[in-house]
Structure formats: C-alpha cells, structure tokens
C-alpha positions as CSV (number, residue, x, y, z in Angstrom):
1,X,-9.5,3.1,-25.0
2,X,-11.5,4.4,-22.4
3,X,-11.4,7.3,-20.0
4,X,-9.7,7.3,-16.9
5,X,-12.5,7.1,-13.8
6,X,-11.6,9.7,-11.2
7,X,-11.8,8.4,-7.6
8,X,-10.6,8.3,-3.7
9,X,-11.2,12.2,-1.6
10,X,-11.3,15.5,-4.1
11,X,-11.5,13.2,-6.5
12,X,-7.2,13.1,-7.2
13,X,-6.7,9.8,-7.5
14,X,-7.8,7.7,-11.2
15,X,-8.9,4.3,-11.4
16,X,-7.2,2.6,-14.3
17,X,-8.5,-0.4,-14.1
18,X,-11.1,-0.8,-17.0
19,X,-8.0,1.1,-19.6
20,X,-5.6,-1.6,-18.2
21,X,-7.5,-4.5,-19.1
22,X,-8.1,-3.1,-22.6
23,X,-4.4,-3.1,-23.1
24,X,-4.3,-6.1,-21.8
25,X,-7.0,-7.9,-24.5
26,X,-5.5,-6.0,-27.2
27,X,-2.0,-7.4,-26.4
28,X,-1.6,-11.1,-25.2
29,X,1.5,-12.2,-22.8
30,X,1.0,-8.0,-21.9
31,X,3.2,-8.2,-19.3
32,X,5.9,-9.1,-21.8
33,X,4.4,-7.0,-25.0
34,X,6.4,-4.0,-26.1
35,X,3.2,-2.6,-27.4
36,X,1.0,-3.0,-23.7
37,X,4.4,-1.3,-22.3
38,X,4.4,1.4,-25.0
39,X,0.6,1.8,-24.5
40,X,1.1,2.2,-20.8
41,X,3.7,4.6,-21.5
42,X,1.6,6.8,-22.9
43,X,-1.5,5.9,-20.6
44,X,1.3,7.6,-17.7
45,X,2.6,10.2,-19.7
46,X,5.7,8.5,-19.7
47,X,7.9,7.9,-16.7
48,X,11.5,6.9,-15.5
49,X,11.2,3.1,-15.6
50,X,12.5,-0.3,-16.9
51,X,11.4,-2.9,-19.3
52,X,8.9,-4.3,-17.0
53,X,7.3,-1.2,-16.1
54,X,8.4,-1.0,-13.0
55,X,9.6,2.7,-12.2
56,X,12.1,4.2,-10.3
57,X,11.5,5.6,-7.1
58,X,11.0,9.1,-6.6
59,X,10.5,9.1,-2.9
60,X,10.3,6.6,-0.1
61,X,8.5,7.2,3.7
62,X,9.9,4.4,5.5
63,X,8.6,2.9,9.4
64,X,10.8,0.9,11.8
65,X,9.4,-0.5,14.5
66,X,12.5,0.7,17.2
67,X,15.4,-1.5,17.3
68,X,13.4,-4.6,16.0
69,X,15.6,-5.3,12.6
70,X,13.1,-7.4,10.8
71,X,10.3,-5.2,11.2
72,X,9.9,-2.4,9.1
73,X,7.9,-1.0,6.0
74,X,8.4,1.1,3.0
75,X,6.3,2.8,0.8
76,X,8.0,3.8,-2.6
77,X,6.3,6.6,-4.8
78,X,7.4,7.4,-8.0
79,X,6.0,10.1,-10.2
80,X,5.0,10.4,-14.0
81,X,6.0,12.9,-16.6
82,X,1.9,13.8,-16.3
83,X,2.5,14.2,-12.5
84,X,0.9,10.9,-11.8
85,X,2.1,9.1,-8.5
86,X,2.4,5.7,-8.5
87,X,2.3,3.6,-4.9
88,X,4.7,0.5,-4.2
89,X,5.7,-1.4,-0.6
90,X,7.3,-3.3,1.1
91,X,6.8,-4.7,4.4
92,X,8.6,-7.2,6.6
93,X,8.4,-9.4,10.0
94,X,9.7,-11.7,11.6
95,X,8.0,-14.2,9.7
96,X,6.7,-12.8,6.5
97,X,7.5,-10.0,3.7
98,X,6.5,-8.8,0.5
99,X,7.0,-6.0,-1.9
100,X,5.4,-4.4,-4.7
101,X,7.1,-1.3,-6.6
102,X,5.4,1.3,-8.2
103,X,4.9,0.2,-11.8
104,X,3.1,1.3,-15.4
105,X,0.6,-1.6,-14.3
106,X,-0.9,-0.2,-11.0
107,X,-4.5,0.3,-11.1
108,X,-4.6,3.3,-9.5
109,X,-2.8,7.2,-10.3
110,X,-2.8,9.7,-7.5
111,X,-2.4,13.2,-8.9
112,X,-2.0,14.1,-5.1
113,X,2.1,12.5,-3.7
114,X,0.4,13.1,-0.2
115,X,-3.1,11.0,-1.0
116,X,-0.3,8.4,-2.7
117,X,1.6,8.1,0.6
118,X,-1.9,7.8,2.2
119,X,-2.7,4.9,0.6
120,X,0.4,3.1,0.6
121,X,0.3,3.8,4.6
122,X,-3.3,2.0,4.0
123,X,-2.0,-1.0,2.4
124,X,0.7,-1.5,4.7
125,X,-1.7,-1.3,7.8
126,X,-3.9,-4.2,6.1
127,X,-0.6,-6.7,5.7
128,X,0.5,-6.1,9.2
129,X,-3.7,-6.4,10.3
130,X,-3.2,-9.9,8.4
131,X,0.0,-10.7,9.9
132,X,-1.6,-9.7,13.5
133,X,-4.9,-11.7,12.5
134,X,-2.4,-15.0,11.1
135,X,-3.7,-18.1,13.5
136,X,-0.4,-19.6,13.8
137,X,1.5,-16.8,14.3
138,X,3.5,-16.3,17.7
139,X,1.8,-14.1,20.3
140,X,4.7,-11.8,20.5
141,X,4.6,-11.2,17.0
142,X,0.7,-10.4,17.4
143,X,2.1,-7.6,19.6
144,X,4.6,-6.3,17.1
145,X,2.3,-6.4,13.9
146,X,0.4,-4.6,16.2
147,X,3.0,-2.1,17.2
148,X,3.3,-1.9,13.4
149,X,-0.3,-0.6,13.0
150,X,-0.7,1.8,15.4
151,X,3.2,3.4,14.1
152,X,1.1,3.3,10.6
153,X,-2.2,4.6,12.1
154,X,-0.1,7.4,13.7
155,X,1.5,8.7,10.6
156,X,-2.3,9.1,9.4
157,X,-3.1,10.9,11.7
158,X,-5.0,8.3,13.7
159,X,-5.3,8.7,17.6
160,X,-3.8,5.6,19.5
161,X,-5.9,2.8,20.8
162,X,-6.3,2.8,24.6
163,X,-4.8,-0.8,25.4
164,X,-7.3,-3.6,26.1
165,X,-8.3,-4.2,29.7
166,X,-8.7,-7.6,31.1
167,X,-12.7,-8.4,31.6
168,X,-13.0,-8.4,35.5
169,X,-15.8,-9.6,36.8
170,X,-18.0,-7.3,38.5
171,X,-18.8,-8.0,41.9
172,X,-22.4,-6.6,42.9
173,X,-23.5,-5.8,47.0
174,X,-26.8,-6.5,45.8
175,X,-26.8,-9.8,43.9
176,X,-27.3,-10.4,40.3
C-alpha cells in the first residue's frame, strides 16, 4: 500500500484516498470484507468502532438555530489509537437531513481535533448553502438555512454579512 499524502493548513490533515481504494481492489464487497475492515484497522491505528467501521464518538460540537427544533447540526469526531480524528455530521431542516459518522472509510485523517471540527463546520455550511440555494424550497426556509450559515461561519471565526439592501434607484439633479 501506499503512503498517506499530507494535506489541508500545516499540513495535519492526510488524504487517504489513493490507500482506500487499494483496499478496496484488493478486497471485493469491501465494505462487507473482514480483511478491508482489518486493513483499515490498521491503516487508523485501530479505533473504538463497530463492524462497519463506523466509530464511536469522541466528541460532538453541536448548532441550534434558537428555538427552531428542526434545525440544527452536529459534527461528531472521533479519534484513533494513532491520534487520528475522524469527521462525521449531521444536519437537519425543516425539509431535509442527513448524516454521516466518523468511520474507518473517511478519506481524510486530521492529526489536529480543532482542524477536524474545522472541517466538519465546512461541510455543514455547504449542506445548509445547498439547502438555502434549493429552487423549490420555501422563502422562509432560505432565511433559516441562512441563519444556519452565518451560526456556522461564526464559529469559524467568520465576520457576519451586512444584510442585503434593496436596489433603490438613484435619482440624479442632473439627468442621466
């Protein structure tokens, strides 16, 4: 097998990628194979984790957007035995959801839990941007996804977005 491939800021974060679909070549059905999840096992240094390779969590961050129960957002880390994080979410509205825990199978190590939160912040931002950007969905819930964002944007760090101003025409003394 191949290297790991360091990546992402100071270079604490390794893409797995290429090593992942060796396992997966060498094993068919790998998702199923006791020999990809042993392989992965080892890849990780071993972990707390179930037959799937899905592990348990170590630590979650989670955002609610005030008193609106059906929209809020978690990201899930877990850690390795090598001290490798692994990112999951989970995100939910009043029209969509999905989830993805941390897992043997992600592409992507972190050696850093805060560059790990990071990026599960980053993930979440680009469902709710979808959800916001969704041509069917209601306007109110355009306003919430982006409530969503700028909560997310926030807890990186990002300042908030002056509200958009109505175009008004400008009326000149002078003519055009």
């Amino acid at each position: 097998m191949g290297d790991p491939v360091e990546i992402g800021e100071r270079g604490s974060a390794i893409d797995l990628s290429r090593i992942i679909r060796q396992i997966q070549r060498r094993y068919p059905d790998s998702h199923r194979s006791e020999g990809a999840h042993r392989a992965l096992l080892q890849l990780w240094g071993g972990g707390d984790c179930n037959e799937n390779g899905a592990f348990n969590d170590d630590e979650t961050v989670e955002f609610r957007l005030g008193k609106e129960r059906q929209w809020h957002a978690t990201v899930r880390i877990a850690t390795s035995r090598k001290g490798w994080h692994a990112v999951g979410v989970d995100y939910h509205s009043a029209t969509s959801g999905g989830m993805s825990g941390p897992s043997l199978w992600n592409r992507v190590a972190y050696m850093d839990k805060q560059e790990a939160i990071d990026a599960g912040v980053v993930r979440l931002i680009t469902e709710y941007q979808r959800i916001r950007d969704w041509p069917v969905e209601t306007e109110s819930n355009k306003r919430k996804a982006e409530r969503m964002i700028a909560l997310l944007e926030k807890r990186l760090g990002i300042p908030d977005r002056p509200a958009a101003q109505p175009e008004v025409e400008q009326l000149s003394l002078f003519g055009p």
